[in-house]
MIFIDREN-62650 format. One line per 4 residues: number of its first residue (from 0); their letters; for each residue z, y, x of N, C-alpha, C, CB. Coordinates in steps of 0.001 Angstrom, whole numbers, plus 500000, padded with zeros to 6 digits. Each point is the difference from the previous one (the first is absolute). Glycine has a CB too. Example, Ala and Ser with C-alpha at 12.3 -4.5 7.8 and 13.67 -1.06 7.14 Angstrom:
0) AS) 507800 494310 513190 500000 501190 499110 500000 501200 500900 501246 498827 498108 ~ 498034 502223 501542 500060 501190 500820 500730 501090 499230 497855 499372 501184
This chain:
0) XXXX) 489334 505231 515469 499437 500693 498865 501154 500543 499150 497919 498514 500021 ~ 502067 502898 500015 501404 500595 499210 499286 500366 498556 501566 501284 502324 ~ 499182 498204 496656 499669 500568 498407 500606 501565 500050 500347 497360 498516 ~ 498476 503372 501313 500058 501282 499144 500919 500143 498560 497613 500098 501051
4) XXXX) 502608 498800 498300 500528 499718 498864 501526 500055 500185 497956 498688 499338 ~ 501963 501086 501529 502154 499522 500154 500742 501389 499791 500013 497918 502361 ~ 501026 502367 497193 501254 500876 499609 501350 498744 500881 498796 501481 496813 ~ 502013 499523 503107 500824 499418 500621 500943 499491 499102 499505 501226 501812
8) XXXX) 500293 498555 496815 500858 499336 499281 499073 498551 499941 501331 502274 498600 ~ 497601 497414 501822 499240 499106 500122 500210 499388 501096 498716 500936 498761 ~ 501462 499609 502397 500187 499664 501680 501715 499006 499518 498531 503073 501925 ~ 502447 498004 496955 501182 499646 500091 499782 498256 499198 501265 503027 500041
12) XXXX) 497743 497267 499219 500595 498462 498942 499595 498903 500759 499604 500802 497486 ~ 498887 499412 503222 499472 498877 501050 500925 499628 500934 497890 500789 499877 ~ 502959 500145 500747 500552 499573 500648 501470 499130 499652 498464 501765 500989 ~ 502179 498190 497680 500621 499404 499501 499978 498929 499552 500230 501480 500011
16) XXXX) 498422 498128 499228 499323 499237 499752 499716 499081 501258 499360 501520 498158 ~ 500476 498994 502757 499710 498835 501499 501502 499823 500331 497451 500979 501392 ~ 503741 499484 498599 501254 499248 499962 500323 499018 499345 500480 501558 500411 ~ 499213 498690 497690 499968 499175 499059 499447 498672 500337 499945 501887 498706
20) XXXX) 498883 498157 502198 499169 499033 500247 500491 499704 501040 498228 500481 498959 ~ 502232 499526 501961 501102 499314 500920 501206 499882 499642 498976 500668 501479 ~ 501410 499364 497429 501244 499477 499536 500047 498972 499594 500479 501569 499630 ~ 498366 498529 499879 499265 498721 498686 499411 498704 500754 498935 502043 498207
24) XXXX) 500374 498499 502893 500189 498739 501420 500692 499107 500652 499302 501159 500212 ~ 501949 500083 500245 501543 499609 500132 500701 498915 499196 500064 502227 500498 ~ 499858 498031 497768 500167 499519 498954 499521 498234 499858 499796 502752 499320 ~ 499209 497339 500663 499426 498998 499855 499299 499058 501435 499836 501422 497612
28) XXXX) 500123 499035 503630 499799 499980 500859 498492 499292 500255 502560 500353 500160 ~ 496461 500690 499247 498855 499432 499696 499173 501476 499413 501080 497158 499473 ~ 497639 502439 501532 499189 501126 499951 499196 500296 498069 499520 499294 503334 ~ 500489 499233 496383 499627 499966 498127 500461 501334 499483 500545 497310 499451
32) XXXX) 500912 502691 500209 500337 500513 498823 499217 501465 500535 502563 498467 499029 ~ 497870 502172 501924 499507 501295 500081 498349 500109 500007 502264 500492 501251 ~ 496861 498537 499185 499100 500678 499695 499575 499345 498900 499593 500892 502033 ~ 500987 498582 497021 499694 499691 498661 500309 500997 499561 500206 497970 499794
36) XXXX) 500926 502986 499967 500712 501135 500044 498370 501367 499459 502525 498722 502503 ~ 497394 501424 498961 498721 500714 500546 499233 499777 499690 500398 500274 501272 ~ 499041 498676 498039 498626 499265 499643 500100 500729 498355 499922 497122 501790 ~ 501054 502227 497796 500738 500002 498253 499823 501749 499826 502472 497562 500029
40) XXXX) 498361 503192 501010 500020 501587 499183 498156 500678 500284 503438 500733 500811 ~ 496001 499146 500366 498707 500165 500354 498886 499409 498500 500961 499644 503063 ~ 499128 499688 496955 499103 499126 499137 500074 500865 498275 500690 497231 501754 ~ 500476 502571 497841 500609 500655 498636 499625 501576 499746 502081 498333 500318
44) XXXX) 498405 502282 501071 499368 501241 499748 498627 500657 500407 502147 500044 499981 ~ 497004 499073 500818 498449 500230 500197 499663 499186 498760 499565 500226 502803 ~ 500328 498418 497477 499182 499343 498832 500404 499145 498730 498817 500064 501856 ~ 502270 500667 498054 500356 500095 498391 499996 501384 499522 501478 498025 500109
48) XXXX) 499511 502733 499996 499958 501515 499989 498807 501091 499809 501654 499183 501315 ~ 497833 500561 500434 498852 500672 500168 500493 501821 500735 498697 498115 497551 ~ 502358 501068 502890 500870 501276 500659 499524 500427 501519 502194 499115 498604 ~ 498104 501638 501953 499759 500539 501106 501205 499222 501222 498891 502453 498476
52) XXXX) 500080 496622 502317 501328 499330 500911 500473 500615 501585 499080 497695 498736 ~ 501831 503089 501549 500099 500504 501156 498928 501116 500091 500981 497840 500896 ~ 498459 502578 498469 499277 501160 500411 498138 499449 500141 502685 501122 501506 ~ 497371 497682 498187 498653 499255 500315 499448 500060 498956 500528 498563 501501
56) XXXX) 497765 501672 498293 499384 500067 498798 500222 498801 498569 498411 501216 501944 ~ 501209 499379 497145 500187 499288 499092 498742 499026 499875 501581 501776 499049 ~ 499018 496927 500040 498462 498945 500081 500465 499510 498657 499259 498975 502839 ~ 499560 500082 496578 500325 499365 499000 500706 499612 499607 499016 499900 500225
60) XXXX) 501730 499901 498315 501279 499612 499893 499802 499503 499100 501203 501229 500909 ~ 500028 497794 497965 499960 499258 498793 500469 501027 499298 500280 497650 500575 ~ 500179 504062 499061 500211 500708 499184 499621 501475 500931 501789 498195 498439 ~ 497830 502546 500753 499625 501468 500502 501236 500632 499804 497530 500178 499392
64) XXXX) 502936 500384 501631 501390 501267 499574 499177 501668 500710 502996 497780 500621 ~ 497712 503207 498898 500063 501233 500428 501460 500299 500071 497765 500600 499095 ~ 502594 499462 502211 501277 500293 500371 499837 501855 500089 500590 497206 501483 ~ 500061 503134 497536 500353 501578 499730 501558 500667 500183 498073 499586 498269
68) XXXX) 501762 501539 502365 501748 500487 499651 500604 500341 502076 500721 497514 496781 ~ 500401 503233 502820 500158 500063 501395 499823 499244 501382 501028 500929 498599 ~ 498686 499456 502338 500050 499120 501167 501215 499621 500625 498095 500892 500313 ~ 503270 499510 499456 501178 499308 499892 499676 498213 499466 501270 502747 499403
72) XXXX) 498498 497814 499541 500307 498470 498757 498638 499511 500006 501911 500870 497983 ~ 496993 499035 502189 498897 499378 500334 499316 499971 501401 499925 500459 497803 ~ 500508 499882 502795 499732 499710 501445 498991 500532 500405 500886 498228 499944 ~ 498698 502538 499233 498613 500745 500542 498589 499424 500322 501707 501125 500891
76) XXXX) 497796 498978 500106 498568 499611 500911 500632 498880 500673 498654 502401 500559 ~ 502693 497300 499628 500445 499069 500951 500144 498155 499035 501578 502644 501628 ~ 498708 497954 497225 500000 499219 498677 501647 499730 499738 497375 498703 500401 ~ 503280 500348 498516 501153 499611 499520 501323 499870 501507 498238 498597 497619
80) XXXX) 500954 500657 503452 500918 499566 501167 500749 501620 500493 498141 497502 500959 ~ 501020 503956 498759 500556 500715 500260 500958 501208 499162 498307 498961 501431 ~ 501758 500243 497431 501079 500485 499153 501592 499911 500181 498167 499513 498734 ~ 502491 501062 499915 501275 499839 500550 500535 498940 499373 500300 502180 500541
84) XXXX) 499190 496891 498298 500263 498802 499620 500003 499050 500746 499413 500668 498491 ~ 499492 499406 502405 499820 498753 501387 501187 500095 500377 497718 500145 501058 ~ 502717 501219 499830 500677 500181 500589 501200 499457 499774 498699 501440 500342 ~ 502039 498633 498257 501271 499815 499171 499743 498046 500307 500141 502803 497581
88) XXXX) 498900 496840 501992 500011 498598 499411 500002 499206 501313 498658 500419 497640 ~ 500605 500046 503709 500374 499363 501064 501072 500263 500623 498167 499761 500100 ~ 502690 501347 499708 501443 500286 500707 500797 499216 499307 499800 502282 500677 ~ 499707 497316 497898 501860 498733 499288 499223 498612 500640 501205 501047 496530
92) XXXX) 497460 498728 503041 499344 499116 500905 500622 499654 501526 498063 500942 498615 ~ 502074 499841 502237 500185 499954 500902 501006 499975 500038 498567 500536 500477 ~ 502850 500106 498844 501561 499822 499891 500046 498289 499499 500758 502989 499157 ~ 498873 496475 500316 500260 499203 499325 499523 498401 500733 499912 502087 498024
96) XXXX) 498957 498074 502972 500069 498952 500647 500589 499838 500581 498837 499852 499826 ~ 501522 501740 500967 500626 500326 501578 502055 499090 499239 497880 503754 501347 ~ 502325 496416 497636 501398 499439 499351 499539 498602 499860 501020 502123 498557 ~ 498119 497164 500728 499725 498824 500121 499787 498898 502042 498851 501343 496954
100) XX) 501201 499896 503437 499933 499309 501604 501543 499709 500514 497650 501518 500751 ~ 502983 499059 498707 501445 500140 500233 500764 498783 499440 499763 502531 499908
């Protein structure tokens, strides 16, 4: 099942984000932290937020948002994961375990 939603600055952060998350494995050598990880950012931005997760409909949440403004910086139809903040925050994310493995 391919999302209609994806841009390729979205394709780029997921896929960084799944390094991050094998770093973070590596790290700790334990499947927990990462999908606590995954659990923790999923959760915050569907049902706290009320954000758009991966491109998947929106559902009830503990606050209503309207995410407005370019699809660069709000991620569009795809939601926050396909912005360029994701992008930034999982690449030091990802610098920063990948140095902590060392």
């Amino acid at each position: 099942m391919i999302n209609p939603d994806v841009t390729w600055l979205s394709a780029l952060c997921i896929t960084i984000i799944g390094i991050f998350l094998s770093a973070a494995y590596m790290y700790y050598r334990s499947l927990w932290f990462p999908i606590a990880i995954h659990f923790a950012w999923n959760f915050t931005q569907n049902g706290v937020f009320g954000a758009i997760t991966s491109g998947n409909e929106k559902t009830n949440s503990l606050l209503t948002t309207k995410i407005t403004g370019p699809e660069m910086i709000t991620g569009g139809q795809f939601g926050p994961e396909g912005a360029i903040q994701a992008l930034v925050f999982c690449l030091i994310a990802t610098v920063v375990i990948i140095l902590l493995l060392k």
